[in-house]
N, C-alpha and C positions, 0 to 999 in steps of 0.2 A: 399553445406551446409548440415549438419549433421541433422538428425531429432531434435534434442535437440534446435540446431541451431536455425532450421525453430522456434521451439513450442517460444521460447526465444523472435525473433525476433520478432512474431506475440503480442506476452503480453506486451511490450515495446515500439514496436512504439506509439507516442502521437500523435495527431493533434496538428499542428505547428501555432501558432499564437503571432508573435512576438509583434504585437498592445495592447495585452492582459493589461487591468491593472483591478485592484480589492484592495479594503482597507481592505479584509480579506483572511485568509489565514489559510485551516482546516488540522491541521497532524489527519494522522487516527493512530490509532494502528499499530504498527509493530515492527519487531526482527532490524532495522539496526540504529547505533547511528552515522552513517555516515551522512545517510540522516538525520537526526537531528542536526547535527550541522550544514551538510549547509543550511537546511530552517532558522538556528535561523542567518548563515553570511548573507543569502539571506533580511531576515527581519531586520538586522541591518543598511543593506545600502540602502533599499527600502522603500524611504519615504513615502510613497503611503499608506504603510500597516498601518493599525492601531486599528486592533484583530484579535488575532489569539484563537483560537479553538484548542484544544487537545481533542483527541476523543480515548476513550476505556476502556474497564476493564478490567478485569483478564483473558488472553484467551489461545488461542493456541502459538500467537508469545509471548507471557508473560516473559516465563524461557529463549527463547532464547535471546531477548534484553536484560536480566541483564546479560546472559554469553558473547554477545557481548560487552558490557559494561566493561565489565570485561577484556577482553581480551585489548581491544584497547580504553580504556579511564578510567583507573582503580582506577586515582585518584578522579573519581566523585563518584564511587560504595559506597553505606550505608545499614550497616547490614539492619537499613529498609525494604528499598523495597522489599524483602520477602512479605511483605504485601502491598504491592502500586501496583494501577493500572496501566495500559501501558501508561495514559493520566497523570499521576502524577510524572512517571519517567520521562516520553518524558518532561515534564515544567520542571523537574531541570536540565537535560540535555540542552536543550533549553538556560536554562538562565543562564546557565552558556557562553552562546556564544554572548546573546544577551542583552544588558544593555538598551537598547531605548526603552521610555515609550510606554506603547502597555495596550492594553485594550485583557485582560487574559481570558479564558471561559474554564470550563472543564468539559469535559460528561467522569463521572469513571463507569458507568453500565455494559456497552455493550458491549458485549461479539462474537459478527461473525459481518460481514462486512454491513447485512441490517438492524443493530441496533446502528452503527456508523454513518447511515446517518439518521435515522428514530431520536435517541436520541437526536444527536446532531443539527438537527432540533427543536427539543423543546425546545432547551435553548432558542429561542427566543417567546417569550408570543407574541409578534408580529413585524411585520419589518425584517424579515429575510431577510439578506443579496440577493441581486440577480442577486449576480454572486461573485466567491471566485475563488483560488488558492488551490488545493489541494494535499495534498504530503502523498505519503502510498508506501508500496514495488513495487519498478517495476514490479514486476511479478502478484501484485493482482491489479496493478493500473488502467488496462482494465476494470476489471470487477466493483471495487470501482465507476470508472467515472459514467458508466450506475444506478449504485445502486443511488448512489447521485441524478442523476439527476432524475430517477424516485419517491426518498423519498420528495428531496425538491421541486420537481412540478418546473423545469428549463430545460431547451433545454442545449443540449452537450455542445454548446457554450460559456454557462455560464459561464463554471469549466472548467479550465486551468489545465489539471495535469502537476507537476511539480518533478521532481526526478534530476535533474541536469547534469545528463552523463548516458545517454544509455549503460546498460548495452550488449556488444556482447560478446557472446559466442563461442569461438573455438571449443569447445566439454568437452565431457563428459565424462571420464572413473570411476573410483570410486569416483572420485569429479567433482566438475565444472570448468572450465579452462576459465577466461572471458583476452581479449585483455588485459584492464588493471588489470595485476595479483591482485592488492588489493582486487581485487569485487572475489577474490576466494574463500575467507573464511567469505563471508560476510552470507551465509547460507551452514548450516551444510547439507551432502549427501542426508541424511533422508529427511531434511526439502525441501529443493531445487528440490528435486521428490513429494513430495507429494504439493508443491506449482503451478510445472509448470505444469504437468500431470491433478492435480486436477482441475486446472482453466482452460482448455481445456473444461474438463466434465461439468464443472457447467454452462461456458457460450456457450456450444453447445446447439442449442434449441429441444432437444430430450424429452422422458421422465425422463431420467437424470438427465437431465438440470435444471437450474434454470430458463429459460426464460419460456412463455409461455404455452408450449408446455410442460414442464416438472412441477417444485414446482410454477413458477409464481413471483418469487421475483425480476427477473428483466426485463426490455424490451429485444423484440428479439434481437439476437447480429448474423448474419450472418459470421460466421467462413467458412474462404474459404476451399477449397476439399483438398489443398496442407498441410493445417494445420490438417486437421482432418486425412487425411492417414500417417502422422509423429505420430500425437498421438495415433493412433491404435498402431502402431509399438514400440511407447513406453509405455503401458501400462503394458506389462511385467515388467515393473520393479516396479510398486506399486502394487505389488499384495499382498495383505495380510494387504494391509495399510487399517485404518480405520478411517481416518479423514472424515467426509464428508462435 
């Protein structure tokens, strides 16, 4: 398995809980309208659910979900959204897929991943759901789960992350090569390095880090020795990158 491989592998795998059911159901912000439309086929056929949560503002995946949009679902794209949130495109994307009555909630604020669950917490004055279905990029969805579950005060168990098909990866040359070719151009070279690389960094618990040991923003996350020497070795390629 290619370092790329490993870093992929590690960011994607979920905790497997087929028992799982929950009446809500939060998309975070993200660039892919894939995953959006099958949360909104997922929520058409799953009686169960009944509110879903859009969560986001104007951020770093912003410009890249309208060029996705653009690309592979172009008859939904409106001069708009130039000006809409990541939580206001993902609802017309959304309902475009999904007709069955659903109790709607939207956080358009927040803008990085511990203000998607800090925000979207507050939408409820009280009775906050406890326990939800959560759908974000496979690649920040490790690190989303921990955020959630330290902003909304719930154990891991709570939150089901859900993304539909495990993204694998073959390797990596100027692009991403995943098993099912679709998922290649679901994130642009750029973005795809500084997503999987960075999310190494953030949830390694160093001073780095965001856990503990580093800013504090989320609980420790033990990143095994196999993941942290793949991502030494690919840190060469975001050099110069300045997302943090």
């Amino acid at each position: 398995m290619s370092d790329f491989a490993t870093l992929v592998d590690y960011l994607t795998t979920i905790p497997e809980n087929e028992h799982f059911q929950s009446d809500t159901l939060v998309i975070a912000g993200n660039s892919l309208p894939n995953l959006i439309v099958s949360a909104a086929k997922f929520c058409e056929s799953e009686a169960s659910i009944q509110q879903v949560l859009f969560v986001g503002g104007i951020g770093h995946g912003t410009a890249p979900l309208i060029a996705n949009c653009k690309k592979m679902y172009p008859e939904l794209v409106r001069s708009e959204w130039s000006d809409f949130s990541e939580a206001e495109i993902t609802q017309e994307v959304f309902l475009h897929y999904c007709s069955r009555e659903l109790t709607l909630r939207l956080e358009k604020k927040s803008t990085n991943t511990g203000e998607n669950a800090r925000f979207s917490y507050e939408l409820f004055d009280q009775a906050a759901p406890q326990n939800f279905w959560l759908v974000q990029d496979p690649l920040v969805q490790k690190r989303s789960h921990v955020t959630f579950s330290k902003e909304w005060g719930l154990p891991l168990a709570a939150i089901q992350p859900l993304f539909f098909e495990q993204p694998k990866l073959i390797d990596f040359d100027t692009r991403p090569h995943f098993e099912n070719p679709q998922m290649d151009t679901w994130w642009a070279p750029e973005y795809f390095l500084s997503l999987v690389i960075g999310e190494i960094r953030r949830l390694n618990d160093d001073k780095e880090g965001y856990g503990p040991n580093g800013a504090n923003f989320i609980p420790h996350v033990d990143v095994p020795e196999k993941v942290l020497m793949s991502y030494r070795r690919c840190q060469k390629y975001l050099a110069g990158n300045v997302r943090k």
